[in-house]
C-alpha positions in Angstrom: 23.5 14.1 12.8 21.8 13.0 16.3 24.2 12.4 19.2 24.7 8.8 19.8 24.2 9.1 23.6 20.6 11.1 22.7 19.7 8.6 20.8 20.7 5.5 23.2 17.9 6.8 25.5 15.1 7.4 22.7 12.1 5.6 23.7 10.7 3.7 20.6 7.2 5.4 20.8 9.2 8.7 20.3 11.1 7.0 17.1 10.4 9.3 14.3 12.3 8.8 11.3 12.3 10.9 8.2 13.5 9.7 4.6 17.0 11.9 3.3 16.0 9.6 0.1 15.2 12.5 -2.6 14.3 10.5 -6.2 12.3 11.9 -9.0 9.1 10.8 -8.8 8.0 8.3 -11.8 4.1 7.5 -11.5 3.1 4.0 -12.6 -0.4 4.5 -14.2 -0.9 0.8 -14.8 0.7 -2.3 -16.1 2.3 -1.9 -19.1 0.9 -5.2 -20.2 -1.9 -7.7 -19.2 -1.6 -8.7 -16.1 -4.1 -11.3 -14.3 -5.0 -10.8 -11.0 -4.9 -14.7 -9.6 -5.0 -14.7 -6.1 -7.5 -12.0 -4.8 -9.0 -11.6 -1.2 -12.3 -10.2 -1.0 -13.4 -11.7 2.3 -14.9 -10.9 5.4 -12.7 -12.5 7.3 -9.7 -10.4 6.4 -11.2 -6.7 8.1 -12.0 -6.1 11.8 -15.3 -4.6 10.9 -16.5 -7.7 9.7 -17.3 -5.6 6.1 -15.7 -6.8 3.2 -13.1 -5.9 1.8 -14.0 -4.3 -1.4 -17.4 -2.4 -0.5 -18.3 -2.7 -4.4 -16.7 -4.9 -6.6 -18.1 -3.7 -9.3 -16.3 -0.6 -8.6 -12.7 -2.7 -8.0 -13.2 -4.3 -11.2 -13.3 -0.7 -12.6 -10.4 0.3 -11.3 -8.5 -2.7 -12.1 -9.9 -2.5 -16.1 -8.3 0.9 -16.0 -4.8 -0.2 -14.9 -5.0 -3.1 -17.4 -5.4 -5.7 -14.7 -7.8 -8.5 -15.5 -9.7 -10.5 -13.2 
């Protein structure tokens, strides 16, 4: 465990936390039933490149078909 005085002069730029969580892992490959996707941001407004969001939605829609997501 840190001392408390070390750790009373730790600048927060040099804050480096690490997780003592240790779970087994359970992967989620997708929704275990339909799900709708209702409120989805696509927009150029929303990067700082001015790109959108989703290079190719056809590609997203993929991905979302595959963990049983509809649009």
């Amino acid at each position: 465990m840190p001392d408390p005085d070390e750790l009373r002069d730790l600048p927060l730029r040099e804050f480096r936390p690490r997780s003592r969580l240790r779970v087994p892992r359970h992967p989620v490959p997708g929704a275990s039933a339909p799900v709708v996707d209702a409120h989805n941001h696509l927009g150029r407004w929303l990067g700082t490149d001015g790109d959108w969001t989703a290079a190719d939605v056809g590609e997203l829609l993929d991905v979302m078909d595959a963990c049983n997501v509809a649009s």
